[in-house]
C-alpha positions in Angstrom: -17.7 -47.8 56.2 -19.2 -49.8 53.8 -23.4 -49.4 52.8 -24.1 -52.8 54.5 -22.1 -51.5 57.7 -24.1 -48.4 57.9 -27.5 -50.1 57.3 -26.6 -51.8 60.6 -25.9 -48.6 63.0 -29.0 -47.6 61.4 -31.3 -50.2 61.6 -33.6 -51.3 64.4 -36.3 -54.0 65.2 -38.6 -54.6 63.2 -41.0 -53.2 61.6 -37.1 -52.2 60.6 -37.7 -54.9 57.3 -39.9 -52.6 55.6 -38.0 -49.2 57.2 -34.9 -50.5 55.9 -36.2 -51.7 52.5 -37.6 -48.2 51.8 -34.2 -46.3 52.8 -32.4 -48.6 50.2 -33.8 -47.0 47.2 -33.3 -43.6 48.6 -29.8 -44.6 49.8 -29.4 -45.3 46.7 -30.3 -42.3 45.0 -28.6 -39.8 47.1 -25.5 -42.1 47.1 -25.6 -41.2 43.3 -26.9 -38.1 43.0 -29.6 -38.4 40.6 -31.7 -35.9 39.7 -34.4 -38.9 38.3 -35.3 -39.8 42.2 -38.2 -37.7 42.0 -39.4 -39.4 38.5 -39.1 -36.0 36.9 -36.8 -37.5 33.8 -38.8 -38.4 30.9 -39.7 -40.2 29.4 -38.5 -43.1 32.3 -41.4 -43.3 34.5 -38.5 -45.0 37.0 -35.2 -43.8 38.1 -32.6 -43.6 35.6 -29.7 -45.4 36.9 -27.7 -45.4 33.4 -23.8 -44.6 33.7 -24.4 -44.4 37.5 -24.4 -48.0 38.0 -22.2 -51.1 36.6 -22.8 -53.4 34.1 -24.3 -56.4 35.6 -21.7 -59.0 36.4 -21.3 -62.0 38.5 -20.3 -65.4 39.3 -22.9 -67.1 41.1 -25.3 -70.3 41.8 -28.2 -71.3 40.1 -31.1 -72.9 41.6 -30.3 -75.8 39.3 -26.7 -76.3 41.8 -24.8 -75.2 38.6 -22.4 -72.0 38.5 -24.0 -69.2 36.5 -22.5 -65.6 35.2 -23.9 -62.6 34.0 -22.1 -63.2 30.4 -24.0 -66.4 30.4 -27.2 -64.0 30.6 -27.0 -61.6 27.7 -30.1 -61.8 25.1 -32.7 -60.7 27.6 -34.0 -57.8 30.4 -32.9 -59.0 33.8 -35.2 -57.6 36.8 -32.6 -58.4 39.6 -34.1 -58.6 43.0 -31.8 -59.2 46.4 -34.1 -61.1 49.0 -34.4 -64.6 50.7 -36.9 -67.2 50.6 -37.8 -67.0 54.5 -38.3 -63.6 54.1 -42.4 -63.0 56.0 -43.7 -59.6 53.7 -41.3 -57.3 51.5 -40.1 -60.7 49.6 -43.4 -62.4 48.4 -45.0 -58.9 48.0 -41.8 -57.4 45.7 -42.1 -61.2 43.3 -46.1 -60.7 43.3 -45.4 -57.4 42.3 -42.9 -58.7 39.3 -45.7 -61.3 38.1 -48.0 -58.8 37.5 -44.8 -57.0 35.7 -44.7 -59.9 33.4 -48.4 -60.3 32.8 -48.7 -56.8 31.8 -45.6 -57.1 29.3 -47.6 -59.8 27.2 -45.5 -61.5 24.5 -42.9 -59.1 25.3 -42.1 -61.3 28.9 -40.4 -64.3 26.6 -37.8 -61.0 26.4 -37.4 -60.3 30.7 -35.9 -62.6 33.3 -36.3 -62.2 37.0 -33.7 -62.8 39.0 -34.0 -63.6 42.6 -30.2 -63.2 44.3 -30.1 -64.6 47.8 -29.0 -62.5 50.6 -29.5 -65.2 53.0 -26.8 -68.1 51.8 -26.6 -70.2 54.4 -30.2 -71.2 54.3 -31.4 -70.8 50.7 -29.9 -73.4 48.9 -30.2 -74.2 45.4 -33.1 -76.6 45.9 -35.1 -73.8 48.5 -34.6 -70.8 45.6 -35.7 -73.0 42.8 -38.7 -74.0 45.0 -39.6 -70.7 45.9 -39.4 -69.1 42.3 -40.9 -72.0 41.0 -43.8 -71.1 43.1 -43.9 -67.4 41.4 -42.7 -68.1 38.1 -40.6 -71.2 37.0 -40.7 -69.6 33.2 -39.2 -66.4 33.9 -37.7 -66.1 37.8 -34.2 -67.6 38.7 -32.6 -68.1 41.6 -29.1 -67.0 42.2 -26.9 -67.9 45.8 -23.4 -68.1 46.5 -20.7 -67.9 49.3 -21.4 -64.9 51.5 -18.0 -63.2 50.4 -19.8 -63.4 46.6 -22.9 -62.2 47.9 -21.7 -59.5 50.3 -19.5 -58.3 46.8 -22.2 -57.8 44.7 -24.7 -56.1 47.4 -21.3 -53.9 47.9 -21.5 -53.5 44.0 -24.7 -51.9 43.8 -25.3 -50.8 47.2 -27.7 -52.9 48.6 -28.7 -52.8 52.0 -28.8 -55.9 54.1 -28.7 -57.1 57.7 -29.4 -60.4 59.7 -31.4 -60.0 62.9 -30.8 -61.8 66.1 -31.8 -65.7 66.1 -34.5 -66.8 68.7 -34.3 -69.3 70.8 -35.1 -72.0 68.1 -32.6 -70.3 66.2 -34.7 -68.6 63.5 -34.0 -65.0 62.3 -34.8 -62.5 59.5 -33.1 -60.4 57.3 -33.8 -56.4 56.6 -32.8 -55.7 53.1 -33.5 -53.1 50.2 -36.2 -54.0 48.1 -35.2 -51.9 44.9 -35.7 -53.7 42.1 -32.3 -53.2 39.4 -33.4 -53.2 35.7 -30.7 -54.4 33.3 -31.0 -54.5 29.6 -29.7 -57.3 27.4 -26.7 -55.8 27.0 -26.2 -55.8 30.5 -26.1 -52.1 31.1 -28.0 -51.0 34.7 -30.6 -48.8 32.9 -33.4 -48.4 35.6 -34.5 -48.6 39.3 -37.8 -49.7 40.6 -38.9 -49.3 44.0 -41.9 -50.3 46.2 -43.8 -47.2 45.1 -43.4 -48.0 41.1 -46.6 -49.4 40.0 -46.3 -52.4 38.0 -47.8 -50.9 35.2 -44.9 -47.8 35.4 -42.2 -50.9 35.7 -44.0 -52.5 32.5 -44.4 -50.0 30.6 -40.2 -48.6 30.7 -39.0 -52.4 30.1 -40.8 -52.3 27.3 -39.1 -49.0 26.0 -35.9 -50.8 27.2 -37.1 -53.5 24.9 -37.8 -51.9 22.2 -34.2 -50.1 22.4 -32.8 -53.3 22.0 -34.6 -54.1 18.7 
């Protein structure tokens, strides 16, 4: 059974968004069996994902309508985060969280990209993501969608959790999803993994080591 699959025999009504989004990054971390989930590694004050993880590679959707890979990306940090632009809490709260990232890195952030990947497709179109990252960060956040089987590939990839919740009677729903934040360095190697209890200035302060391993 795949992660997906079992997020959804586990997963219940909400407040199941932020429930599941937590179990994600442990998920995660017992799926791999890495000592680092208890941030004992130094001198990462994250989890150390490297060699556990794959290189960071896809073929997706820009919020510009034009297809995008992660070859294209090299040259800079990539902060990948899987959400959607309806999403009510654990989205806006996870980006807010990555602006303050950026802020803290100072000139450094010309060197980091965010990218936002859809886990929602059939609603977030090019034109919603580049809205909504616009709205965080047009300098530094991208958007990213795709076909469901592209998107339900890569969440398989690195074992992100999602699920879509019943539609209401106006046909509105939400999505549960992981909020771990995947840190990739301009080589694209996974290096790092940030959840919702990493302070931004703990996020900030290992890209900048990753950063400074790159020079």
């Amino acid at each position: 059974m795949s992660l997906v699959s079992q997020s959804r025999a586990a997963a219940s009504r909400r407040p199941v968004g932020r429930r599941l989004a937590a179990w994600g990054g442990i998920a995660l971390c017992a799926a791999l069996g890495l000592a680092g989930c208890s941030h004992r590694s130094e001198p990462w004050q994250l989890t150390d994902v490297s060699g556990h993880l794959p290189d960071l590679d896809f073929t997706l959707t820009g919020d510009d309508g034009r297809p995008v890979t992660a070859q294209s990306l090299k040259g800079r940090a990539s902060l990948v985060y899987f959400g959607y632009t309806h999403c009510p809490d654990v989205c806006p709260e996870t980006m807010g969280r990555l602006m303050q990232v950026i802020g803290k890195l100072g000139p450094d952030a010309q060197n980091v990209r965010i990218l936002f990947i859809s886990v929602d497709p059939a609603r977030d179109t090019p034109k919603a993501l580049h809205d909504y990252v616009g709205a965080f960060d047009a300098q530094h956040a991208r958007g990213l969608t795709g076909t469901d089987k592209q998107i339900e590939q890569m969440a398989r990839h690195y074992r992100v959790a999602y699920q879509m919740e019943k539609r209401d009677a106006n046909g509105n729903y939400e999505v549960t999803h992981s909020s771990a934040v995947y840190i990739f360095d301009a080589r694209n190697r996974a290096r790092l993994l940030a959840t919702d209890h990493d302070t931004p200035e703990a996020i900030a302060a290992d890209v900048r080591r990753i950063l400074e391993d790159h020079s």
